[in-house]
Each structure stands twice: as structure tokens, then as C-alpha cells.
N, C-alpha and C positions, 0 to 999 in steps of 0.2 A: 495573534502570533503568526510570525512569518513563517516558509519553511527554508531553510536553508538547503542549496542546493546538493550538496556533500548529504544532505539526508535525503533527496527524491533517489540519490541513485543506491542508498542503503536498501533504503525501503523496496527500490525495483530490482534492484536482485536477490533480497529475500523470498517476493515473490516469484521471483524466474525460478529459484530452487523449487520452490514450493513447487511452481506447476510442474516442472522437471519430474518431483516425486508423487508428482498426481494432477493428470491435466484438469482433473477437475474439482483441484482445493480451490479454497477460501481462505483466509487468511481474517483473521478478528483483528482488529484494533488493539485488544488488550496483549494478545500475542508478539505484536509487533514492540506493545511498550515492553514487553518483558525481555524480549530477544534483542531489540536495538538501544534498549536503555534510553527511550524517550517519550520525554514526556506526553500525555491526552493532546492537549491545544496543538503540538505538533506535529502529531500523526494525524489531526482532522485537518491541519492545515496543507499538510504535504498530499494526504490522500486527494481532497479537496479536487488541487492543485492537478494531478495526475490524471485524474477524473475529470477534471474540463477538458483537459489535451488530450481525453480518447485512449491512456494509455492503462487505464482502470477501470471495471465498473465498479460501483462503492453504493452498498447498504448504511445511509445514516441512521442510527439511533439514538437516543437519546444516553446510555451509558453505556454503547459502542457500535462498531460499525463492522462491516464484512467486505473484505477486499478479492478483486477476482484481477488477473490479470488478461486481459483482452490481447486479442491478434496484433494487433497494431503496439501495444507495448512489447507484448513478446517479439516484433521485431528488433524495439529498441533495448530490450532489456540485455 
């Protein structure tokens, strides 16, 4: 599954709040589906995604994952 781009920038400013309200959350996988109302295959595919261009670091697991937002997103976010 692809991620659509309207979802990398969902996703990157739920975590700009996040670090906003703590520079040093994490943000789970299951969190994000709860909150942004999307589905696994595209939170792994958006994080993925975010995570090769330096703008995430991202914990895979096997039934979920942990997202941190890095310096370099927090610019863009």
C-alpha cells in the first residue's frame, strides 16, 4: 500500500504536537491509527516513507511500530 501524501503531512504534524508536548515522545503505530483513522499497511507505509527521507526515526515491529520525530522533520514539520 502506498501512502498518500495528504497522510505524510497528517501524520507529521501529529507528531510535531506530540514533540511540542514532550520532546521526547514516541508516538506507536497503533496511536496514530486510532487518532488519524488509518489503516496498519498505511501508517507502515507513510512511516516507512518519512523514515527513508530522514524526517523519522521509526521502530518496526512485527504488530507495531514507534515513531520519534527527528531534527530535520521538526524543521519541515
Amino acid at each position: 500500500m502506498a501512502c498518500l501524501p495528504e497522510n505524510h503531512e497528517r501524520i507529521m504534524r501529529y507528531l510535531r504536537e506530540a514533540y511540542q508536548a514532550n520532546t521526547e515522545a514516541e508516538v506507536s503505530g497503533h496511536e496514530l491509527q486510532h487518532e488519524l483513522d488509518l489503516p496498519a499497511e498505511e501508517i507502515r507505509a507513510c512511516v516507512a516513507s518519512l523514515a527513508s527521507s530522514g524526517l523519522v526515526s521509526a521502530e518496526f515491529f512485527p504488530i507495531n511500530l514507534w515513531i520519534r520525530l527527528t531534527d530535520a522533520g521538526l524543521e519541515k514539520a
